[in-house]
C-alpha positions in Angstrom: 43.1 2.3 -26.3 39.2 1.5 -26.8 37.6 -0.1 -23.4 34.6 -1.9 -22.9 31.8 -1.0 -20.7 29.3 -3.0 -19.0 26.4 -1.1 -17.1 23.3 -2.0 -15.7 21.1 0.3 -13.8 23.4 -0.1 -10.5 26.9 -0.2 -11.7 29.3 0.2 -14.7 32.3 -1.7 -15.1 35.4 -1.4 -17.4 37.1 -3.9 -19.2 40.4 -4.2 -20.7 39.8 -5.0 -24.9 42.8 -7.6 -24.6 42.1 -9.7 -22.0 39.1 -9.0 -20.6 39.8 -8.2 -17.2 38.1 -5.6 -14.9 40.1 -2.2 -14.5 37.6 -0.2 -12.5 34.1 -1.1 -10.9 31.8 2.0 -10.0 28.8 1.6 -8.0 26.0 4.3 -8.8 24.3 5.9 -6.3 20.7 5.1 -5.8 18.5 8.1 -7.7 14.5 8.6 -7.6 13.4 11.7 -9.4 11.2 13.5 -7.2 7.7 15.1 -8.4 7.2 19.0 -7.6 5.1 19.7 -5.1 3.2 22.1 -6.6 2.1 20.9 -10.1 0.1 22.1 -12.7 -0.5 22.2 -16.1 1.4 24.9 -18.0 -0.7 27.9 -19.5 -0.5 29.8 -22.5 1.4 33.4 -22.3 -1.4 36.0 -22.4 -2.2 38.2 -25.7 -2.2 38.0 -29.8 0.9 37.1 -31.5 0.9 39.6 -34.4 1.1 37.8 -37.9 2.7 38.5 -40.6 1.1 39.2 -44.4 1.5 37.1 -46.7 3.0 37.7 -50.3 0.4 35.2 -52.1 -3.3 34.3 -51.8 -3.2 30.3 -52.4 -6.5 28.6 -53.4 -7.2 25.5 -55.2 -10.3 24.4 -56.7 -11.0 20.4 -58.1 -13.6 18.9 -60.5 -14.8 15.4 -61.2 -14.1 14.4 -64.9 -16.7 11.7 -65.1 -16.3 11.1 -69.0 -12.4 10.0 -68.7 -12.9 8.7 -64.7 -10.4 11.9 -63.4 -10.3 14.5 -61.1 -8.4 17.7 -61.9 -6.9 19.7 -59.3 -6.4 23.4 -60.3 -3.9 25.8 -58.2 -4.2 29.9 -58.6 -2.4 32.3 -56.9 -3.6 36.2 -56.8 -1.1 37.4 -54.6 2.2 39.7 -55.4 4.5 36.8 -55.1 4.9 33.5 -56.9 4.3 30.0 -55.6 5.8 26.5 -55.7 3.7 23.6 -54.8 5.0 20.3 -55.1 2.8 17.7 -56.6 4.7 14.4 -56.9 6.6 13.1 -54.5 10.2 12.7 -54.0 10.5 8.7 -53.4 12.0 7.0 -56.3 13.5 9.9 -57.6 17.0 10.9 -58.5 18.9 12.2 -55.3 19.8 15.6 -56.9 16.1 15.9 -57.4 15.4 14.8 -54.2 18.0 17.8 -52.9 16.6 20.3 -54.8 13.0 20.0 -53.4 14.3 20.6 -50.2 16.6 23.3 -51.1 13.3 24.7 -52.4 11.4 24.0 -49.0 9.5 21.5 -50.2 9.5 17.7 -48.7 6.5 16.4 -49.2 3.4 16.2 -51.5 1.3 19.6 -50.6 3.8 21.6 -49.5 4.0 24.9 -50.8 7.0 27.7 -51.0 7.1 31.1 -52.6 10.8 32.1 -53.1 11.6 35.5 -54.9 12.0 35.2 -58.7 15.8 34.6 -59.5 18.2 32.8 -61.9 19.0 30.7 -59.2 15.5 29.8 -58.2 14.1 29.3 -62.0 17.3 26.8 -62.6 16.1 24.5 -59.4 12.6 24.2 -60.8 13.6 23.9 -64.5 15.6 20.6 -62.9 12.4 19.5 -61.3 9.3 20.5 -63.4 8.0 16.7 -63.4 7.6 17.2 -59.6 6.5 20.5 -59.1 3.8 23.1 -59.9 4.8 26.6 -60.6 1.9 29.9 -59.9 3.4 32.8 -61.5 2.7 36.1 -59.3 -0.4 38.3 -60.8 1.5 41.4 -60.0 5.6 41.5 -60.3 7.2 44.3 -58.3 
């Protein structure tokens, strides 16, 4: 049986869905939240958080093509690992495309992923190559 409630910020009353009458009438009691006495902002936890090295050294470089009105945007990567930036976005797109640029981590025009070099992985971006941009890693180990 499905029953209707009615609430306001004092009490909450149930209805019966068939004829409308009131089954049970609860009265709230009155609540004020109350302030700490002692407040202050929070502060950061003391010391360096260690970070982690990165498996690719991402740096793009642009230049104005005056002669045909463009700008070209140019991605490298020197590091050990390869890199997936995606370029175009998502909107208007297929939904399976749309699917596999977040199973890649990407979601967004700029947003970058480096994922290990695997059947699996090549298959995703040969569905999305219009979308993407693929930096190779200088070094394979």
């Amino acid at each position: 049986m499905i029953y209707l409630l009615q609430s306001n910020s004092e009490q909450i009353t149930v209805f019966s869905p068939t004829s409308l009458t009131v089954l049970r009438s609860i009265t709230l009691p009155d609540y004020a939240p109350v302030p700490p006495l002692q407040q202050a902002v929070p502060s950061q936890e003391p010391g360096l958080r260690d970070a982690r090295a990165l498996p690719y050294e991402l740096s793009v470089d642009g230049d104005v093509d005056g002669a045909h009105g463009k700008f070209r945007i140019t991605f490298t990567n020197t590091g050990d690992s390869g890199a997936w930036f995606q370029v175009r976005s998502g909107i208007g797109t297929k939904p399976k495309h749309r699917g596999t640029l977040r199973a890649l981590g990407l979601g967004r025009i700029g947003k970058s992923n480096t994922l290990p070099d695997r059947p699996e992985i090549r298959g995703m971006i040969a569905r999305v190559p219009h979308l993407v941009k693929v930096e190779e890693a200088n070094n394979p180990t």
